[in-house]
Backbone as CSV, one residue per row, in Angstrom:
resi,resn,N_x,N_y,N_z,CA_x,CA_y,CA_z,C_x,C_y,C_z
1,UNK,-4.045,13.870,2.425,-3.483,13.245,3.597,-4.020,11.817,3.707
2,UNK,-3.178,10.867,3.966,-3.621,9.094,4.291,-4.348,9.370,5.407
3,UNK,-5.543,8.450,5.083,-6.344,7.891,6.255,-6.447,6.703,6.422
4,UNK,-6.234,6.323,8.068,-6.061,5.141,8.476,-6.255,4.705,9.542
5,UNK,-7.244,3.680,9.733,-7.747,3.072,10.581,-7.016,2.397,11.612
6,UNK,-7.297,2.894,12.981,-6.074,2.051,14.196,-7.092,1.497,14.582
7,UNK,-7.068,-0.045,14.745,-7.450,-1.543,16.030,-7.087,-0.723,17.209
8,UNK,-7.790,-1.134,18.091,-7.607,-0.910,19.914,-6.114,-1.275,20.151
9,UNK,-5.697,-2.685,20.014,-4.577,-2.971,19.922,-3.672,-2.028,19.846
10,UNK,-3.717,-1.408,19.324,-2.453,-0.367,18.950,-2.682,0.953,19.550
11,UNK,-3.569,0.881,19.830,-3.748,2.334,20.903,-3.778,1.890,22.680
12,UNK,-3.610,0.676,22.808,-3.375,0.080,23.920,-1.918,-0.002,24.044
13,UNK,-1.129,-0.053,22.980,0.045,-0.094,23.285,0.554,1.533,23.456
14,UNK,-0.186,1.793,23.157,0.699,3.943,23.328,-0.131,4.120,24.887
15,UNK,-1.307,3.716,25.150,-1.996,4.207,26.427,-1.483,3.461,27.483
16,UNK,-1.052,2.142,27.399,-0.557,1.421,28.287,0.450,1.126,28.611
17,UNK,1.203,2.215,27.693,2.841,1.684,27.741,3.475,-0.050,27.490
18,UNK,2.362,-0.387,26.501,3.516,-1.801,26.493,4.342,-2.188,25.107
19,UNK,5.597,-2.662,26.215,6.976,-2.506,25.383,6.548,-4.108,24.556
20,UNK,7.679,-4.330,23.484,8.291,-3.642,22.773,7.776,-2.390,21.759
21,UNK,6.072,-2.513,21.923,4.982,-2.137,20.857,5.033,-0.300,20.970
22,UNK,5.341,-0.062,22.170,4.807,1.072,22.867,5.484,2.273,21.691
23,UNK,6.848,2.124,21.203,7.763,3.362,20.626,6.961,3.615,19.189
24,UNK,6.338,2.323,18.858,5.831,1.907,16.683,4.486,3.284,17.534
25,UNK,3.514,2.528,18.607,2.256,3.497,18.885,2.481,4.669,18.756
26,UNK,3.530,4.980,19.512,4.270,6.656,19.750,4.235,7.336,18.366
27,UNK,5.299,6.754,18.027,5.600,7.129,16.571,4.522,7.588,15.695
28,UNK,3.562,6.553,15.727,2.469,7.128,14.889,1.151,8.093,15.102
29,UNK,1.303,7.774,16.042,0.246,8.783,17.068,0.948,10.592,16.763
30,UNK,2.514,10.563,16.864,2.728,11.840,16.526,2.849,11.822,15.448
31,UNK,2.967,11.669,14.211,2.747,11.514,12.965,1.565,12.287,12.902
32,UNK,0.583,11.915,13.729,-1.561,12.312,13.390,-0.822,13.742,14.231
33,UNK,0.038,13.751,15.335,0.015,15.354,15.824,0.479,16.138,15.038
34,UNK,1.590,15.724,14.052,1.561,16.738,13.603,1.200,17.159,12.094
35,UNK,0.319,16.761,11.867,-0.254,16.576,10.674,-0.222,15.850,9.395
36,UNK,0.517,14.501,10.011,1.513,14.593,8.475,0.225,12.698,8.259
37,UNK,-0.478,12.045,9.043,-1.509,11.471,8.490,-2.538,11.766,9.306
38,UNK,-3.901,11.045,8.953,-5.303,11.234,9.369,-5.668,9.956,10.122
39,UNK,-5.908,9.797,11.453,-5.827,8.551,12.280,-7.247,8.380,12.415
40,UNK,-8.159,7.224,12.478,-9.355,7.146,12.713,-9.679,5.552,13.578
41,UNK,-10.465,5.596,14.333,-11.105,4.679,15.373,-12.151,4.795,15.397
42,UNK,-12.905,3.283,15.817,-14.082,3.111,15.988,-14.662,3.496,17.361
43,UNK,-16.202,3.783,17.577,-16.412,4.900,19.311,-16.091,2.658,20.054
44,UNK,-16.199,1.674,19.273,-16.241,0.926,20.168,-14.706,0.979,20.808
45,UNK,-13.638,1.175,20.316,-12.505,1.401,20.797,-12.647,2.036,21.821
46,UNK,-12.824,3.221,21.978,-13.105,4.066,23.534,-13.457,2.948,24.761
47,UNK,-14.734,2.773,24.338,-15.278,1.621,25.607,-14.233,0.616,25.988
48,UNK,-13.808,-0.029,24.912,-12.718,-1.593,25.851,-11.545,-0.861,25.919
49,UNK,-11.050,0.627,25.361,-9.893,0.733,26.148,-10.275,1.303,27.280
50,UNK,-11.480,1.913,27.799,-12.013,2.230,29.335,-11.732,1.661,29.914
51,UNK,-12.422,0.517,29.398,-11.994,-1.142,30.176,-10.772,-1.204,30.943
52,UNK,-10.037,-1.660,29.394,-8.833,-2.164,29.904,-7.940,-0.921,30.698
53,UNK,-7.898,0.093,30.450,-7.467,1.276,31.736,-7.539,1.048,32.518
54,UNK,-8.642,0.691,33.261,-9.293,0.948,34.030,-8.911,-0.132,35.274
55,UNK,-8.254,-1.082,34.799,-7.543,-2.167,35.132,-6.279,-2.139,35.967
56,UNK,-5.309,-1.038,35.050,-4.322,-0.828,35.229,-3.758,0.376,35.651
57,UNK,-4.641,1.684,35.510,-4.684,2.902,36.182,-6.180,3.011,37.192
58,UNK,-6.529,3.864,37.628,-7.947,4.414,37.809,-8.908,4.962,37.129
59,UNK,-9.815,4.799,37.603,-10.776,5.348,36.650,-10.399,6.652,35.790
60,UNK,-9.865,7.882,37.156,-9.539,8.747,36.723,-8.969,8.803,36.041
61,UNK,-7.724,8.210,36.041,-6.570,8.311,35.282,-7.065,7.550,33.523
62,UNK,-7.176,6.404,33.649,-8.019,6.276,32.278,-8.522,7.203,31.592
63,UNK,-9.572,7.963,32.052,-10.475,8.775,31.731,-9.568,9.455,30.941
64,UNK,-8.935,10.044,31.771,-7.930,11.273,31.369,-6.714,11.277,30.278
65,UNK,-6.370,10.002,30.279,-5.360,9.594,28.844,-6.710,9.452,27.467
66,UNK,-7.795,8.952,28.042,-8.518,8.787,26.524,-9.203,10.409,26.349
67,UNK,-9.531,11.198,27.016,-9.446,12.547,26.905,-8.479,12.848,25.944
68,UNK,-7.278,13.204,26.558,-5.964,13.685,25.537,-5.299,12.621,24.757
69,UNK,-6.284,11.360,24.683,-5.705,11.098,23.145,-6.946,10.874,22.478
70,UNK,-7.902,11.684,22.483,-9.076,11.940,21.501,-8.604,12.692,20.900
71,UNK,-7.729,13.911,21.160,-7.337,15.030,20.314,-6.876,14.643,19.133
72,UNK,-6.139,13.515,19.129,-5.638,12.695,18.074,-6.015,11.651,16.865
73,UNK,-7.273,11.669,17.077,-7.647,10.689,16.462,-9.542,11.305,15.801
74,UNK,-9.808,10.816,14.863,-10.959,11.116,14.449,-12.188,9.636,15.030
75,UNK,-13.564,9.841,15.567,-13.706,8.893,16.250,-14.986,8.296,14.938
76,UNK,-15.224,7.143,14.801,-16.107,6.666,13.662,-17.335,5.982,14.446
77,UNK,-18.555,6.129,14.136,-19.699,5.658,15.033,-19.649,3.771,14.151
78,UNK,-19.950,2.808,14.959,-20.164,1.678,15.146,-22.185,1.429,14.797
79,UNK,-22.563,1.688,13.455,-23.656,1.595,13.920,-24.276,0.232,13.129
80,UNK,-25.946,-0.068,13.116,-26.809,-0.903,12.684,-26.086,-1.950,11.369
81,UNK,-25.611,-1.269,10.100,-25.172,-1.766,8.928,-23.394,-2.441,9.454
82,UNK,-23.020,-1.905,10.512,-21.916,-2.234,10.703,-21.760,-3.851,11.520
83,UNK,-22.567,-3.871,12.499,-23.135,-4.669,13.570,-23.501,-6.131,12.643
84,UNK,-24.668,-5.398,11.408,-25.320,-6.395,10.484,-23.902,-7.457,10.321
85,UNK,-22.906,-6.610,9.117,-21.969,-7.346,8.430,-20.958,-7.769,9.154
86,UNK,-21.088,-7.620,10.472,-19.619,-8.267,11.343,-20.151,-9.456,11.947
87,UNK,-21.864,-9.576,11.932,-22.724,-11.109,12.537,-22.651,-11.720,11.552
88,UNK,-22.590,-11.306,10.336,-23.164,-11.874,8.893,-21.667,-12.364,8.223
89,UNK,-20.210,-11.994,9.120,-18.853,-12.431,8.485,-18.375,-13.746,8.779
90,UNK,-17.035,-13.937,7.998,-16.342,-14.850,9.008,-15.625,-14.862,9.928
91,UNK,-15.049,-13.564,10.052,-14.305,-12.862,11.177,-14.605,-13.871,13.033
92,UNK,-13.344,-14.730,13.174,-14.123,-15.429,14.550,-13.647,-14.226,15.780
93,UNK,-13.571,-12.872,15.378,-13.303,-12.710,16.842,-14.607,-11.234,16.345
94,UNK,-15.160,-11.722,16.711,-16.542,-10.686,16.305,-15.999,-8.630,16.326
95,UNK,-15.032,-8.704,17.315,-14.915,-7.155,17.672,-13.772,-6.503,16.344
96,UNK,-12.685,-7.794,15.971,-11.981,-7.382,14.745,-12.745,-7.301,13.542
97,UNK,-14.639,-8.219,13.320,-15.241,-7.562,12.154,-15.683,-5.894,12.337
98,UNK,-16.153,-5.772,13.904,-17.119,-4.224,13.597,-15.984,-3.491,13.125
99,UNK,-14.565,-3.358,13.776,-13.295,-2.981,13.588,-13.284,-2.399,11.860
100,UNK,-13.084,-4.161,11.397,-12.732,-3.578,9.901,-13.855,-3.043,9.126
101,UNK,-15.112,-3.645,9.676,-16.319,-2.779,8.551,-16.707,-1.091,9.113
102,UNK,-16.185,-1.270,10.259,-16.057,0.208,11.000,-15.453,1.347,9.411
103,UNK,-14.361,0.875,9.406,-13.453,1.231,8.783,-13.432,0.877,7.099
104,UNK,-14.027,0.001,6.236,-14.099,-0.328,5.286,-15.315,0.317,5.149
105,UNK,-16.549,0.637,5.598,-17.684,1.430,5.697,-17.872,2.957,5.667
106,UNK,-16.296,3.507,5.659,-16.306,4.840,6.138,-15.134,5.271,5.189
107,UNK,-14.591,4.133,3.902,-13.952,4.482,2.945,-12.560,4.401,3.474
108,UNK,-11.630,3.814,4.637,-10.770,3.550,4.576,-10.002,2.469,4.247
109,UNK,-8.668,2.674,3.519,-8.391,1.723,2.780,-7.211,1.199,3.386
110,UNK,-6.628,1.693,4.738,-6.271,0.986,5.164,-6.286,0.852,7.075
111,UNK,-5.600,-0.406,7.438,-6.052,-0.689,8.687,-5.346,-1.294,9.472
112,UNK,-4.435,-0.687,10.652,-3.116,-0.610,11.268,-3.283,-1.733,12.650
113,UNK,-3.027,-2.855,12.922,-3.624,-3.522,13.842,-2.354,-4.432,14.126
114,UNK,-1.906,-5.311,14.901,-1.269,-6.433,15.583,-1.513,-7.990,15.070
115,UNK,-2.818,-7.859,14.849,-3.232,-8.954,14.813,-3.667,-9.355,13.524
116,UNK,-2.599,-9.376,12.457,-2.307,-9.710,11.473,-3.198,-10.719,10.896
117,UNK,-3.408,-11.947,11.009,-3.828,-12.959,11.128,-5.099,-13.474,11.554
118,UNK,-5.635,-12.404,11.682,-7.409,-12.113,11.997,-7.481,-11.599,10.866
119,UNK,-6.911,-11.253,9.886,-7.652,-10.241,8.892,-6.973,-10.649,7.728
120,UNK,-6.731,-11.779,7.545,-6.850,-12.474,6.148,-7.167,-12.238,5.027
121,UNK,-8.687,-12.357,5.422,-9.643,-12.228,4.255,-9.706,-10.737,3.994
122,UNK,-9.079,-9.676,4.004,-9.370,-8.317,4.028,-9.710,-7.784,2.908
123,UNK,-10.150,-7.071,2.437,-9.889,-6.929,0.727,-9.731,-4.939,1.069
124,UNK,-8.991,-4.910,1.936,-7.821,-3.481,2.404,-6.783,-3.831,2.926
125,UNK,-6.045,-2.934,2.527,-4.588,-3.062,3.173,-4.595,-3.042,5.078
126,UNK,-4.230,-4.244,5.279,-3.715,-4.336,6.777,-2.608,-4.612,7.329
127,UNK,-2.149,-3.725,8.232,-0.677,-4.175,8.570,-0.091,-3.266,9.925
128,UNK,0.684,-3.435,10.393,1.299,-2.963,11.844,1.602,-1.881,11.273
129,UNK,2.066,-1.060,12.792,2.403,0.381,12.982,3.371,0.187,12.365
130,UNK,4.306,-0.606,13.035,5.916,-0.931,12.653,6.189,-0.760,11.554
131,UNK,5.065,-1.528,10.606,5.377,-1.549,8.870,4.983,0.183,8.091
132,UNK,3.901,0.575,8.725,3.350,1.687,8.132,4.378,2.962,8.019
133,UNK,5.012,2.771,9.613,6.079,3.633,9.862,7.444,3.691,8.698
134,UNK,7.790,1.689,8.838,8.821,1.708,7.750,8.386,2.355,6.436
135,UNK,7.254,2.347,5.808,6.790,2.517,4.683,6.489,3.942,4.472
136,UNK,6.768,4.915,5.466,6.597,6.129,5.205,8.259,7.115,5.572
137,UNK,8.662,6.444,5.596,10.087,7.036,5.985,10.781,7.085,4.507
């Protein structure tokens, strides 16, 4: 089974409902339900989508969408060696390095994000839901 790394980004668009992004999130999110790939996130994802929930629903309610969409996703710890190489990159938005070494650290080879253009220098495959989706149909 493919394993593949989702950016916050893209799980902000299935938790937050935002259009046009919201149907590509859907899509792939049930893909991981029903077995057909292996979805993985970093635990820092949890925290800023708390955040950003938290903004736009209630606490409760936040809480409670990242509850039932943990079921979905395998969660990857953010630790010391990860922290090291995302201070030590060129990555200028510091949270897209822990992101990809999250994920390049834990043997995934690829990494599903929005923000194309932060991740240049990748030496893994990166690319939108949108595309992953086209590419598996």
């Amino acid at each position: 089974m493919e394993k593949v790394f989702v950016d916050t980004d893209i799980i902000l668009d299935l938790l937050g409902n935002r259009e046009p992004f919201y149907r590509y999130a859907a899509n792939l999110f049930s893909f991981a339900d029903q077995g057909k790939i292996k979805l993985f996130v970093s635990s820092l994802s949890f925290s800023n989508l708390n955040y950003l929930l938290s903004k736009q629903y209630s606490s409760d309610q936040a809480r409670k969408k990242l509850l039932k969409f943990k079921t979905l996703v395998n969660l990857l710890a953010v630790n010391d060696k990860i922290v090291e190489l995302a201070l030590a990159s060129d990555f200028k938005d510091f949270e897209d390095g822990l992101q990809y070494y999250t994920a390049t650290e834990n043997g995934i080879k690829k990494l599903l994000t929005r923000n194309l253009k932060n991740f240049k220098a990748a030496e893994i495959i990166v690319m939108t839901a949108e595309q992953l989706l086209k590419e598996t149909k």
